[in-house]
C-alpha positions in Angstrom: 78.2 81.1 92.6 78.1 77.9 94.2 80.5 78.4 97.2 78.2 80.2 99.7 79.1 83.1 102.5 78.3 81.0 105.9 78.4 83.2 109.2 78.1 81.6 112.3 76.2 83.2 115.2 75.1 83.0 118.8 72.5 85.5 119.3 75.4 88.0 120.6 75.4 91.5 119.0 79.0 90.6 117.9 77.1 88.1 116.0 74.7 90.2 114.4 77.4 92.7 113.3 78.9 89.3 111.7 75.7 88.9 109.9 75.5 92.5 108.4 79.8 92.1 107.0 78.6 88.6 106.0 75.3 89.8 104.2 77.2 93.1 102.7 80.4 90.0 101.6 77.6 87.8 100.1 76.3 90.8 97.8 78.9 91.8 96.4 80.3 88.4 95.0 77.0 87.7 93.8 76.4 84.5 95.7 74.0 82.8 98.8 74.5 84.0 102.8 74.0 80.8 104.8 73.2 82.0 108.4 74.2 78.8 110.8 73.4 78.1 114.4 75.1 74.9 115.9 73.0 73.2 118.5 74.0 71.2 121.2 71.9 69.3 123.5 74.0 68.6 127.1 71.9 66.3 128.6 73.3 62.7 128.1 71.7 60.2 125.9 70.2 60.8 122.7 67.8 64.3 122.7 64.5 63.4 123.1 60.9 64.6 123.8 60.6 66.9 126.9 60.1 70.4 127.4 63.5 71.8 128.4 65.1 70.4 125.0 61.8 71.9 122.9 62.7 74.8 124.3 66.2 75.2 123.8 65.6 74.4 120.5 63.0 76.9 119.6 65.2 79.1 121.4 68.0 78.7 119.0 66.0 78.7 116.1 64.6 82.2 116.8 68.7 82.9 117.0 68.6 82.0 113.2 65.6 83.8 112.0 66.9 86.9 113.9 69.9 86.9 112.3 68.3 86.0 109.0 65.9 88.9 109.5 68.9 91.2 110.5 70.6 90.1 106.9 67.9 91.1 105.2 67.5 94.7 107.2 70.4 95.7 106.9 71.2 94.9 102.6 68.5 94.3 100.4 68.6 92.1 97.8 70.9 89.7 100.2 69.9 86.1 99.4 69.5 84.6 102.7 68.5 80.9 104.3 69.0 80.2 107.8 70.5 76.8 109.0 70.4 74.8 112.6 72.5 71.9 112.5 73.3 69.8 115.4 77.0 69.7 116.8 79.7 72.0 118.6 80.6 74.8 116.8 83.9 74.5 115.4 83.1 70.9 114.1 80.0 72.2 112.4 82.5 75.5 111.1 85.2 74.0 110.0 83.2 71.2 107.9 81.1 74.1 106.1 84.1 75.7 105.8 85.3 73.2 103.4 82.6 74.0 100.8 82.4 78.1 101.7 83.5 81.2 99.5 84.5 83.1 103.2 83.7 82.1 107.0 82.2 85.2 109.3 82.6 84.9 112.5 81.6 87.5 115.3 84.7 88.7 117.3 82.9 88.1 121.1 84.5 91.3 122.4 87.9 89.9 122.6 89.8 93.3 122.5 88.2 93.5 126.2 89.2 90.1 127.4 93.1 90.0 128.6 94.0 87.5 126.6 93.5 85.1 123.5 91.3 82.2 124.8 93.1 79.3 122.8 90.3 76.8 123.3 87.6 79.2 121.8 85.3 78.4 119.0 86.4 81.9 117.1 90.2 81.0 118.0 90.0 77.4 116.2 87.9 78.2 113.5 90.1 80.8 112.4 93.1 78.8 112.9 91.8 75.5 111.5 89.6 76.7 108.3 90.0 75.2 105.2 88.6 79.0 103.8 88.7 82.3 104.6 87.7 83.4 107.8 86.3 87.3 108.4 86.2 88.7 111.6 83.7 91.0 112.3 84.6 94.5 114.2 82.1 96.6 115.2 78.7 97.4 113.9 79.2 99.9 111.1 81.1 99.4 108.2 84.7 101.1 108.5 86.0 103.0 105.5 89.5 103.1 104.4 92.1 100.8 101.7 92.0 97.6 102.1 95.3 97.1 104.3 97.1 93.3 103.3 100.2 92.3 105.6 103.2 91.2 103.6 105.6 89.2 105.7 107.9 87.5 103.0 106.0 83.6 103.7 104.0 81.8 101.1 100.8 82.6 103.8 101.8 86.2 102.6 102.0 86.5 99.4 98.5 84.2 99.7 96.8 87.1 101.5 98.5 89.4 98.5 96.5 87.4 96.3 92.9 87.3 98.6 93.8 91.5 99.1 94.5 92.1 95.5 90.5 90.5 94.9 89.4 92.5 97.5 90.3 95.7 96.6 89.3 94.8 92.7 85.5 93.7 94.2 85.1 96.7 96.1 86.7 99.5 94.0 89.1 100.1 96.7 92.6 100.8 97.2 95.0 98.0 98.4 97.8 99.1 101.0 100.5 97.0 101.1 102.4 96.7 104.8 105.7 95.3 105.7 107.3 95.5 109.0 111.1 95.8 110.0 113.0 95.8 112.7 113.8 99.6 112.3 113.9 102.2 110.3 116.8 102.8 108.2 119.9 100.3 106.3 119.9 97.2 105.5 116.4 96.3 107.0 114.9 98.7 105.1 116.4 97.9 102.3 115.8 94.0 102.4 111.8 95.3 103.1 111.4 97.5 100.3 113.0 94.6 98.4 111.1 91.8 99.4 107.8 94.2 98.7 109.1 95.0 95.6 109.4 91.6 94.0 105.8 90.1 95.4 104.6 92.8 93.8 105.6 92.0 90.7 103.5 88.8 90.9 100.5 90.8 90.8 100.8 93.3 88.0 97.3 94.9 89.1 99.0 96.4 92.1 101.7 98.1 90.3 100.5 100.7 91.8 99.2 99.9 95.3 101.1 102.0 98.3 103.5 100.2 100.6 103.9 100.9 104.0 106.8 100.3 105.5 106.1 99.8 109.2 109.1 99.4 112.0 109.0 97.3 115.2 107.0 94.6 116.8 105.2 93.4 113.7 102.0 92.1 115.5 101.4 95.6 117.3 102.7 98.0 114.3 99.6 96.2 112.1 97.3 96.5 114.9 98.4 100.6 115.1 97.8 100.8 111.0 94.5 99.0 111.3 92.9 101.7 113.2 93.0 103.3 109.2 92.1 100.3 107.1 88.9 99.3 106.1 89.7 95.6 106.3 93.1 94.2 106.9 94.0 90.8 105.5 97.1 88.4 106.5 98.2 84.6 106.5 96.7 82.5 109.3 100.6 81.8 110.1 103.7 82.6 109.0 106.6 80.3 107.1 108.1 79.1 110.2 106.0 79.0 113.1 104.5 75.5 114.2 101.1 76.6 115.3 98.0 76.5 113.5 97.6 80.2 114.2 100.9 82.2 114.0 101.6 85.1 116.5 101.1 88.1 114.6 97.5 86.8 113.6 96.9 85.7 117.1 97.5 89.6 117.8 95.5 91.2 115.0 92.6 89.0 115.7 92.4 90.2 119.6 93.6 93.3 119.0 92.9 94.6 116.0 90.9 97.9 115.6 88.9 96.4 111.8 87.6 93.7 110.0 90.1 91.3 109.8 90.8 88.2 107.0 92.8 85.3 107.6 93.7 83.5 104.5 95.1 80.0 104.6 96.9 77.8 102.2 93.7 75.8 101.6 91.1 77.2 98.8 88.1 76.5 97.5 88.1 75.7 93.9 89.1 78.4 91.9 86.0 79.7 89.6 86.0 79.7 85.7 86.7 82.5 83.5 83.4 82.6 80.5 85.9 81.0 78.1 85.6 78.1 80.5 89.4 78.2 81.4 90.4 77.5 84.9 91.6 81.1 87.0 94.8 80.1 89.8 93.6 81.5 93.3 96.9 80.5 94.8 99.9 78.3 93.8 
């Protein structure tokens, strides 16, 4: 697989537990983790000699070779190579991200911090990938369906298609969530509706159980990913002119598992062994 897993970290614990979801993510599609620091020098002028900036810089390459040592701990047969490149962090993200299978990102304790800072590095990464992004939760992997967020958008029935793969690669069940505005009538009705007929793009989940939440959409997937072992949803919805819509804004500060944003941007789409092109997203 030429499109690598790339995880960025910091030398956080949030970033290790990215490194052991993006070593376990790398595995199991068969293909390379790249473990990437970003380094940034702030003196001005170009960096040069001197023992402050030799420092730092041994510093952050011992941040790499931890976290490439942690890969390697925590699931054998993990093919890992650590990477410093010089630049601020999103710049260096979002231009890996370009060439990347999946992004993993470390979620820096944000379910502690009152709000969602909109100038962070995790908050414009996931907003602004051209790939995937994961969010790490926690350091054990969760158990539970893989839970995909179904919203009636194009970003939707994207994360449909990114859900559907996941539960396939893992040998997992998909869940299939939908909120309304209550229970009951016509809006449940038009739910089970719009459910019905994405799933009928996907024949695989012909099967797959829906949940049909009510309420405040960003808080009722928040509440059902307390269950999930991974919950997956469109960076934004059809209508919202942010970069990063407000239900994802809540899952990815609030959210209680691994979450992944899927975008309208995708790598290109691997061959089938008959050497026919296989559609990721339309």
């Amino acid at each position: 697989m030429r499109n690598p897993v790339v995880v960025g970290v910091t030398g956080t614990s949030a970033g290790l537990s990215a490194v052991r979801l993006a070593a376990r993510e790398a595995v199991s599609r068969g293909g390379q983790l790249r473990v990437v620091h970003a380094f940034t020098w702030p003196s001005p002028g170009p960096p040069g000699a001197g023992l402050d900036y030799d420092q730092a810089r041994r510093a952050a390459s011992q941040v790499v070779e931890e976290a490439v040592a942690t890969a390697q701990r925590s699931t054998p047969g993990v093919r890992a190579v650590g990477q410093l490149v010089d630049g601020p962090a999103d710049r260096v993200l979002l231009r890996l991200s370009h060439s990347a299978a999946l992004l993993v990102l470390g979620d820096d304790d944000l379910a502690t911090t009152p709000w969602l800072p909109p100038a962070s590095v995790l908050v414009q990464t996931v907003a602004r990938s051209w790939c995937p992004v994961a969010v790490a939760r926690g350091p054990r992997p969760p158990r539970g369906p893989v839970l995909v967020a179904l919203d009636g958008s194009r970003y939707g029935l994207l994360a449909l298609r990114h859900a559907a793969a996941e539960g396939r690669r893992r040998r997992i069940p998909v869940e299939v969530a939908h909120v309304v505005a209550e229970y009951g009538g016509r809006y449940e009705e038009q739910g089970r509706r719009l459910v019905n007929e994405a799933l009928e793009t996907i024949p695989e989940l012909n099967k797959a159980r829906v949940r049909l939440l009510a309420g405040s959409p960003g808080r009722a997937l928040v509440q059902a990913s307390r269950r999930a072992r991974v919950i997956v949803l469109g960076a934004r919805g059809e209508h919202e002119s942010g970069p990063l819509g407000s239900v994802a804004r809540e899952v990815l500060h609030r959210g209680a598992c691994p979450a992944v944003f899927v975008h309208g941007r995708t790598a290109p789409a691997p061959r089938s062994p008959a050497g026919t092109t296989k559609a990721l997203a339309r």
